[in-house]
N, C-alpha and C positions, 0 to 999 in steps of 0.2 A: 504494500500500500504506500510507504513513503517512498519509495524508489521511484514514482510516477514523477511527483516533482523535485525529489532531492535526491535523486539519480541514485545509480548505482554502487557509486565512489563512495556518493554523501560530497559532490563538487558540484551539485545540483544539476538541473535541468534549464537548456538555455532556447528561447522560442524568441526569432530575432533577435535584437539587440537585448533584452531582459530576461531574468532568469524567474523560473515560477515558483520557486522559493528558494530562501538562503542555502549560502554551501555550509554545510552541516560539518564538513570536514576541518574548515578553515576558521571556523565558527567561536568566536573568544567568549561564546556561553557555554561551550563544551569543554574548556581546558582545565585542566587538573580538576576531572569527576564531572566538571558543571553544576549548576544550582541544581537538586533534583527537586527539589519543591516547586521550582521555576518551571522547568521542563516538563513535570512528570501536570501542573497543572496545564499548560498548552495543550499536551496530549491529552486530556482527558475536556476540558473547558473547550479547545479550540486557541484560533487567534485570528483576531481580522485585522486589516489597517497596515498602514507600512510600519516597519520596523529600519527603527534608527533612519528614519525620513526615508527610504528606498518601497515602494509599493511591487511586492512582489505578486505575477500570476493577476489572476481575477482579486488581487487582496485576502484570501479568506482559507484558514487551514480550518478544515471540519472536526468538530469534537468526535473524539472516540470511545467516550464514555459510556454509550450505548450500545457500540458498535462491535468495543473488545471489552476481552475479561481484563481483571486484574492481574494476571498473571501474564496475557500478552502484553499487556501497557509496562509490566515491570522488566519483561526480555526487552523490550524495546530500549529500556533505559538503560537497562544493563548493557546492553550492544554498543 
């Protein structure tokens, strides 16, 4: 499911000049562990809007709250 816009690498996905969401790779909310409170609420909450003034995609990451268990949302972080 995140591979669609944040690529395979996690160096995201680029449709013309703009990417459809951030690279995940190079991502200084990911370094040393990342906030997981931070993270683990976007995965679960969503997130719309640009991030750090850049509007990525259609703006809008869907919550997954509904969609996965707790245990998939917790592989994801862990990953």
């Amino acid at each position: 499911h995140c591979i669609a816009c944040h690529g395979l690498d996690g160096m995201g996905v680029k449709v013309g000049d703009k990417f459809l969401a951030p690279q995940l790779a190079k991502s200084p909310w990911f370094a040393d562990g990342g906030s997981v409170p931070v993270l683990a609420r976007i995965l679960l909450k969503g997130q719309s809007g640009p991030i750090d003034g850049i509007l990525y995609g259609a703006g809008l990451m869907p919550p997954l709250e509904q969609t996965h268990s707790d245990n998939q949302i917790a592989s994801v972080l862990t990953y």
